[in-house]
C-alpha positions as CSV (number, residue, x, y, z in Angstrom):
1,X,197.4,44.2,216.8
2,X,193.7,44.3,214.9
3,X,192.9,43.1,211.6
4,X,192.6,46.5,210.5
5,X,196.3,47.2,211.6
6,X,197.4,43.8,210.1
7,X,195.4,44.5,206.9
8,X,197.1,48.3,206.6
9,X,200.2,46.8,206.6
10,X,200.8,44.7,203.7
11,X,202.7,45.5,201.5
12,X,204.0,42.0,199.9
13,X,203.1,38.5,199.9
14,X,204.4,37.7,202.9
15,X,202.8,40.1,205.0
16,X,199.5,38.8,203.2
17,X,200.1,35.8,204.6
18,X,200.5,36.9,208.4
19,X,197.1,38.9,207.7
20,X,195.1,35.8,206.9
21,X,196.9,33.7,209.5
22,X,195.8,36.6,212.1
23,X,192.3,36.8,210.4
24,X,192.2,33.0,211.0
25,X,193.0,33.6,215.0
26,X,190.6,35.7,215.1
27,X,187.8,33.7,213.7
28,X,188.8,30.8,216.0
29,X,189.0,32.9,218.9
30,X,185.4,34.1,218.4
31,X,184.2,30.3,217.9
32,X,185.7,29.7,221.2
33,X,184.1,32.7,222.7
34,X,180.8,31.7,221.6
35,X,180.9,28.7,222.5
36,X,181.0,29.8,226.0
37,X,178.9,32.7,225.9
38,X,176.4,33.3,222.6
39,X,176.2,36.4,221.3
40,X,172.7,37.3,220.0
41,X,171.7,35.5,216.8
42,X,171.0,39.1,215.9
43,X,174.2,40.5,215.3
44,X,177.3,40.3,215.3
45,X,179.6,37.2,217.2
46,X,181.7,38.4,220.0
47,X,184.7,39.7,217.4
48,X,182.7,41.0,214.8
49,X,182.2,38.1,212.6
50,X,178.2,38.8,210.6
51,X,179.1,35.5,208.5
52,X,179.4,32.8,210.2
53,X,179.7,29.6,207.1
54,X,181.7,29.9,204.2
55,X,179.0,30.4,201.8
56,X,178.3,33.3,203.5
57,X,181.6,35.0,204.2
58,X,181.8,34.5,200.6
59,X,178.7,35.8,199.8
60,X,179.3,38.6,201.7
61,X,182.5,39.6,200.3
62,X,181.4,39.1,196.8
63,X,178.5,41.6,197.8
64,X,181.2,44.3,199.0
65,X,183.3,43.6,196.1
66,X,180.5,44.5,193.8
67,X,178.6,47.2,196.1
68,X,181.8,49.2,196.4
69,X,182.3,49.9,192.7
70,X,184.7,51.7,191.7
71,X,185.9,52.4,196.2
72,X,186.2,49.0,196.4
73,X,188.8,46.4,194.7
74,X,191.0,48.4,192.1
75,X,191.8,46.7,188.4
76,X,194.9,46.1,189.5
77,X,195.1,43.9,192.5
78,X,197.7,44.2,195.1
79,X,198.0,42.2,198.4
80,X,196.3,44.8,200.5
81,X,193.0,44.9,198.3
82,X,192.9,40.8,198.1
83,X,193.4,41.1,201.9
84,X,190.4,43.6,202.2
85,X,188.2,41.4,200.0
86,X,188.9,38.9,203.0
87,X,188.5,41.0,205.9
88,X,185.1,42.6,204.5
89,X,183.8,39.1,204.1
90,X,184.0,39.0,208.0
91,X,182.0,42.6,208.5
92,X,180.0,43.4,205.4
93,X,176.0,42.3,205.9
């Protein structure tokens, strides 16, 4: 399955939880791909990672958080939208 399946099913706190633990695979797979082949320092790693350090990821989805307005995480949080706030982290520039 891709993160973007994982991340349009959840529905509950448990399905939260298998999103980040496959959003964690998927970081370590592309540090392990990387590693054995570099991407351009251009772009994007070989699974779509732009943010490669924490402060960054973090950066990054603060940035979509507030550059999305009113599209991006509702007033009232669920699971999904926290999840989304962590998978944009990984794609937003």
């Amino acid at each position: 399955m891709t993160l973007t399946e994982y991340l349009d099913r959840i529905t509950d706190q448990a399905s939260f939880y298998v999103f980040v633990a496959a959003l964690i695979a998927d970081r370590e797979q592309e540090v392990d791909i990387e590693k054995r082949t570099p991407s351009s320092p251009y772009g994007p790693g070989a699974n779509g990672w732009e943010n490669l350090t924490i402060e960054a990821y973090l950066e990054a989805a603060l940035a979509w958080a507030q550059d999305s307005g009113a599209n991006g995480l509702p007033s009232s949080i669920t699971w999904q939208a926290f999840a989304t706030f962590l998978y944009c982290g990984k794609i937003y520039e």
